[in-house]
C-alpha positions in Angstrom: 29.4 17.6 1.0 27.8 21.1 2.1 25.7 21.4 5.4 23.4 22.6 3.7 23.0 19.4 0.9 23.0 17.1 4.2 20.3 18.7 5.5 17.9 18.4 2.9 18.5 15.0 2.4 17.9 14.5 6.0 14.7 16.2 5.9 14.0 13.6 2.5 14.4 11.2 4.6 12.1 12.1 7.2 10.0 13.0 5.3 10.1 9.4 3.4 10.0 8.2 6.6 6.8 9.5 7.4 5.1 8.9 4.4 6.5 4.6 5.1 4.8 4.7 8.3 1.9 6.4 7.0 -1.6 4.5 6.7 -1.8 4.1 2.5 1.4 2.2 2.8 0.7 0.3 5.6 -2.5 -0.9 4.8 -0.6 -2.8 1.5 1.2 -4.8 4.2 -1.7 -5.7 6.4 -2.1 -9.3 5.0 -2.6 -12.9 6.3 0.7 -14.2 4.8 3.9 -14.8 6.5 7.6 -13.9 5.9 10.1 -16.8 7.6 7.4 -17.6 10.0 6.3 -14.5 11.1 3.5 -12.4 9.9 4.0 -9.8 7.2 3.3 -6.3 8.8 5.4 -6.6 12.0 8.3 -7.8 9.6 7.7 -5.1 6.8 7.7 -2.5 9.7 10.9 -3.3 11.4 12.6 -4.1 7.9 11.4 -0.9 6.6 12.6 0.6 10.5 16.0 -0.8 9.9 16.6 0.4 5.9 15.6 4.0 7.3 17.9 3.5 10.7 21.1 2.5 8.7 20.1 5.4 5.7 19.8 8.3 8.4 22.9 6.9 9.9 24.9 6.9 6.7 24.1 9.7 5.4 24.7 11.6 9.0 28.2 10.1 8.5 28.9 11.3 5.2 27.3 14.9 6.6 30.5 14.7 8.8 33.2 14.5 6.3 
């Protein structure tokens, strides 16, 4: 892969990150319901932190090669 392919998607998914932590999308998880026992928005953000913390670091590994 060229730099210069990793660094757009990068940038896509900082961008995407953005946008997830953005108010539109937040507000659709600002609910009275529960996921395993815990409420819905704090899981949604740190399952939605996670999915963007393990894409950045794939694709920053497959940058590398």
């Amino acid at each position: 892969m060229t730099k210069g392919v990793g660094m757009q998607r990068l940038m896509a998914l900082f961008f995407g990150g953005m946008v997830l932590f953005n108010f539109p999308l937040l507000a659709l998880w600002d609910r009275d319901l529960s996921l395993f026992g815990l409420p819905l928005f704090p899981a949604a953000l740190f399952i939605g932190w996670g999915v963007l913390i393990a894409a950045l670091a794939w694709t920053v590994e497959r940058v590398d090669r």
